[in-house]
GUDO-442782 format. One record per atom (N, C-alpha, C): residue in one letter; atom name; x, y, z. Coordinates in pm, whole numbers. Each point is the difference from the previous one (the first is absolute). Example, Ala and Ser with C-alpha at 12.3 -4.5 7.8 and 13.67 -1.06 7.14 Angstrom:
BEGIN
A_N_1319_-569_780 .
A_CA_-89_119_0 .
A_C_90_120_0 .
S_N_-35_105_-72 .
S_CA_82_119_6 .
S_C_-77_109_73 .
***
This chain:
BEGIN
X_N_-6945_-3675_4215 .
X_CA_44_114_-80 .
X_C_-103_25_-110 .
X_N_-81_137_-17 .
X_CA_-36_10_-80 .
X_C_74_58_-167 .
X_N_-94_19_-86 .
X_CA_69_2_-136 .
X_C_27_147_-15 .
X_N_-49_120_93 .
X_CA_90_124_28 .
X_C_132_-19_107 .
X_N_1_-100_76 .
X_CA_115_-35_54 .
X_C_137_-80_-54 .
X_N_-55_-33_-146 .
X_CA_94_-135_-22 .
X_C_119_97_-53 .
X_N_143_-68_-23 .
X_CA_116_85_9 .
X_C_-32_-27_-151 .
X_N_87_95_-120 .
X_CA_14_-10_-152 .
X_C_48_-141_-35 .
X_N_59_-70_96 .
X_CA_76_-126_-83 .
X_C_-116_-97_-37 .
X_N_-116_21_-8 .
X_CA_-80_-92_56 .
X_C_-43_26_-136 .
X_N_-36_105_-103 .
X_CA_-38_45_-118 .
X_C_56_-85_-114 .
X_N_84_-81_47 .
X_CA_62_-101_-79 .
X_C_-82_-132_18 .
X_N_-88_-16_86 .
X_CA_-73_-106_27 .
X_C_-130_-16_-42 .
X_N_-13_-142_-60 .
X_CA_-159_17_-47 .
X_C_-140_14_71 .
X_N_62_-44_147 .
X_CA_-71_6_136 .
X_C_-109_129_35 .
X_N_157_33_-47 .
X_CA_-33_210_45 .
X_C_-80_53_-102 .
X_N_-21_-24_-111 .
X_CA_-79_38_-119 .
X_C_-111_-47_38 .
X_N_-33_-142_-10 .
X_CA_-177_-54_31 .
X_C_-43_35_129 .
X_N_60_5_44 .
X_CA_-37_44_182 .
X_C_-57_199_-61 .
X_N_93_41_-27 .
X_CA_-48_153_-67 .
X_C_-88_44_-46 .
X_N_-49_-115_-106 .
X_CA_-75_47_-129 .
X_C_-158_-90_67 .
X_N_35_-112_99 .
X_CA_-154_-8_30 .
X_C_-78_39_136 .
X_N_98_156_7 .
X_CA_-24_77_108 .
X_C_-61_141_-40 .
X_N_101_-14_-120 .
X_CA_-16_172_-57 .
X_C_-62_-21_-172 .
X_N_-125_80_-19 .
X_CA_-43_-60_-107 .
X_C_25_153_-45 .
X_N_36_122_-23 .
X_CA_-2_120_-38 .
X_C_147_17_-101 .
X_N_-47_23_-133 .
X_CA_120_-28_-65 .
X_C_133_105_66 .
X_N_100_-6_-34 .
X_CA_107_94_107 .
X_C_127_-23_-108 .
X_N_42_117_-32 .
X_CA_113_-3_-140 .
X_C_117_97_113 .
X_N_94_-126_-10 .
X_CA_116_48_100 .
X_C_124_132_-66 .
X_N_-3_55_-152 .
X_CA_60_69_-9 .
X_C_-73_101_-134 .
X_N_-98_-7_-70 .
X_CA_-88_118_-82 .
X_C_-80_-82_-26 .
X_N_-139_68_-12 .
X_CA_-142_-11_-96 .
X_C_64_0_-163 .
X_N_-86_-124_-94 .
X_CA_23_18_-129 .
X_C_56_148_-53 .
X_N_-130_113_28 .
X_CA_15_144_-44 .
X_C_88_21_-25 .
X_N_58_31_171 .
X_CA_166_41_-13 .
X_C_91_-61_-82 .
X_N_10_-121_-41 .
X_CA_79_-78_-63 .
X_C_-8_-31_-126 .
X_N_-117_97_-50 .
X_CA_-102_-65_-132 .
X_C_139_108_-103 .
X_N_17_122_30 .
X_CA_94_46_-136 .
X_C_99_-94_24 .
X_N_111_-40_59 .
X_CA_125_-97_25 .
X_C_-38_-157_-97 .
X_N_-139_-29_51 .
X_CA_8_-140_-39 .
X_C_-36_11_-204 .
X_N_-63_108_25 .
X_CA_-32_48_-159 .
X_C_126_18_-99 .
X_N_66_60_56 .
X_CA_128_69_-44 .
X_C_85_-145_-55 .
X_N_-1_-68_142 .
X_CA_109_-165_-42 .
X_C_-91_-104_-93 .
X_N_-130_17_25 .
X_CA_-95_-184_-39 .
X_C_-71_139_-72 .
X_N_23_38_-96 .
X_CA_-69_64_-97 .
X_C_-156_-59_-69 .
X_N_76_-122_-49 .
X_CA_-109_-135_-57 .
X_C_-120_-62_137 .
X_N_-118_31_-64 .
X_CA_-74_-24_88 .
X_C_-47_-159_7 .
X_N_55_-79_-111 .
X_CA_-33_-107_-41 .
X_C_117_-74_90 .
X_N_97_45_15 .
X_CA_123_-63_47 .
X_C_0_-84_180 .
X_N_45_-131_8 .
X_CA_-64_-82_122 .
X_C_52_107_100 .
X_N_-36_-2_104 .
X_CA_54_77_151 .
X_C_34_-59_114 .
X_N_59_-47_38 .
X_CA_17_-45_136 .
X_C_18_99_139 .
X_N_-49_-54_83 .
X_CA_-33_88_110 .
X_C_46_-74_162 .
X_N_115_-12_-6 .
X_CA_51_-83_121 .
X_C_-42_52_167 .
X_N_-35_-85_86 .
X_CA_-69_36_96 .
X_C_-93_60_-1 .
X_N_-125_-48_-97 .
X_CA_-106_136_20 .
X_C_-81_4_100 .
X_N_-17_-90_108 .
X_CA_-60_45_132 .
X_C_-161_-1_-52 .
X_N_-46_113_87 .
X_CA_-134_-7_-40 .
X_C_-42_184_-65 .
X_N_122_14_-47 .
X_CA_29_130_-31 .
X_C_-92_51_-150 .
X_N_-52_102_-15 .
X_CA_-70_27_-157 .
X_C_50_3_-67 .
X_N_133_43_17 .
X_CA_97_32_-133 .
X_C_-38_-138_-146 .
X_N_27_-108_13 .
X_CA_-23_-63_-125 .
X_C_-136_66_-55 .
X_N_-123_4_110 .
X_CA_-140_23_-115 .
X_C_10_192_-16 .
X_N_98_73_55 .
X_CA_9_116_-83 .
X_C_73_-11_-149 .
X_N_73_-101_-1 .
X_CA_96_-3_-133 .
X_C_-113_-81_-112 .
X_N_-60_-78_22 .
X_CA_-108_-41_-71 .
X_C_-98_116_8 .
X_N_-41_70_82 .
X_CA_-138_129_-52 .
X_C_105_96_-105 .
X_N_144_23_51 .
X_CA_72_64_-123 .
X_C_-11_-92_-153 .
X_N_-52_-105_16 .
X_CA_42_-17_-197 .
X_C_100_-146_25 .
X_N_68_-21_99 .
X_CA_75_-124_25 .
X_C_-116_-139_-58 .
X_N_57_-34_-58 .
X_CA_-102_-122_-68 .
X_C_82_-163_17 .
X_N_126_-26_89 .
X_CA_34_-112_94 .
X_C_77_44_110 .
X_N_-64_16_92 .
X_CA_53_13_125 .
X_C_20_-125_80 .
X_N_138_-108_60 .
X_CA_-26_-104_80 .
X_C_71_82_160 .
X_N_-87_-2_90 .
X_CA_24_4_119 .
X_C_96_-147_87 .
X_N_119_21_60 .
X_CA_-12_-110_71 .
X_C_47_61_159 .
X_N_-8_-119_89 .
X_CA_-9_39_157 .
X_C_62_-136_52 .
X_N_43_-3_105 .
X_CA_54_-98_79 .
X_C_-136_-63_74 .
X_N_-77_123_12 .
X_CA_-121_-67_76 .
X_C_-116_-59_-19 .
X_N_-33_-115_-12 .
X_CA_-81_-52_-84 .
X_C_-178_2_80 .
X_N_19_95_83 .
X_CA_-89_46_90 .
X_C_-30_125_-101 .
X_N_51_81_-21 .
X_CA_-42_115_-93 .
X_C_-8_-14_-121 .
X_N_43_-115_-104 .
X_CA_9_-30_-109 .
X_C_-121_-48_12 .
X_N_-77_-83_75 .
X_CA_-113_-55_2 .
X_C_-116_129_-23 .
X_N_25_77_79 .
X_CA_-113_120_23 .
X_C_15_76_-121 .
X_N_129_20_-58 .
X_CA_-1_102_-105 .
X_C_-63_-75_-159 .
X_N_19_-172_-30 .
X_CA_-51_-54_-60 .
X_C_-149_23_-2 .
X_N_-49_-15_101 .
X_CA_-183_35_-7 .
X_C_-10_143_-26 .
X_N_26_94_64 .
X_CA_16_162_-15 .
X_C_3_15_-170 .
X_N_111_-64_-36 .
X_CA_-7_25_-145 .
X_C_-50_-90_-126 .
X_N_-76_-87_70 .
X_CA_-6_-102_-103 .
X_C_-77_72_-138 .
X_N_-72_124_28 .
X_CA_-71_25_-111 .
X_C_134_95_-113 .
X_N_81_27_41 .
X_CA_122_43_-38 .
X_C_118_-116_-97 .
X_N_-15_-1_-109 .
X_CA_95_-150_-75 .
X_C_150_72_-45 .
X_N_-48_113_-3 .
X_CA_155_104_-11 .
X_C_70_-47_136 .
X_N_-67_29_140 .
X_CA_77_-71_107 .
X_C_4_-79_72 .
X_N_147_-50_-9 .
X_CA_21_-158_24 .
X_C_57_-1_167 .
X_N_-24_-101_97 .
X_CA_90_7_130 .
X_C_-32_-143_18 .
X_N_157_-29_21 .
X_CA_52_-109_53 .
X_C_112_-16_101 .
X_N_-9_-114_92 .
X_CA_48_-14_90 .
X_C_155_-70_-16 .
X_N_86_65_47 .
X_CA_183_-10_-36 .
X_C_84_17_92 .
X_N_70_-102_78 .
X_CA_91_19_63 .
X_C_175_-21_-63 .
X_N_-6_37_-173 .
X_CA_124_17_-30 .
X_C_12_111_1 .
X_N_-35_125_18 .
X_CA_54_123_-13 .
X_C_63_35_96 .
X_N_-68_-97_138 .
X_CA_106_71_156 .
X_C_95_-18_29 .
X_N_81_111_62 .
X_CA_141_-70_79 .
X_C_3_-106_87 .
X_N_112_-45_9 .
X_CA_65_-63_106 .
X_C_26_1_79 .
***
């Protein structure tokens, strides 16, 4: 079975993430680009100083659009420590953003 074949239950698995992310290196934001989201997140996290958390960030841009907005702590985390790895080097020149690898945020 490939990873366009695998059924949704599987998105709960950490399997299915590293298997994903060291297949597909093209960042891919499953529901808006920062842009779109940039008045909403402005509107609520006003304070640009204020920490951010960013649950499941995949290998998605959204955290380093909220840092080119003025975000000055962004922590990314991911189940997949396959993409947490890649996004750590990607950003290391970035100290506003942080990504670390977390399997307390997932369901059960």
């Amino acid at each position: 079975m490939t990873s366009s074949e695998t059924p949704t239950q599987s998105y709960s698995e950490k399997w299915y993430w590293d298997d994903r992310y060291t297949n597909e290196s093209e960042p891919f934001d499953w529901y808006q680009k920062y842009p779109s989201l940039a008045p909403l997140i402005n509107l609520y996290v006003p304070h640009r100083n204020q920490r951010v958390l960013v649950v499941g960030c995949g290998n998605s841009a959204f955290s380093e659009g909220m840092v080119d907005d003025g975000y000055e702590d962004v922590v990314s985390i991911d189940i997949s420590s396959v993409v947490i790895d890649t996004m750590v080097k990607k950003y290391s020149d970035r100290p506003q953003l942080k990504c670390a690898f977390s399997l307390s945020f997932f369901w059960f």
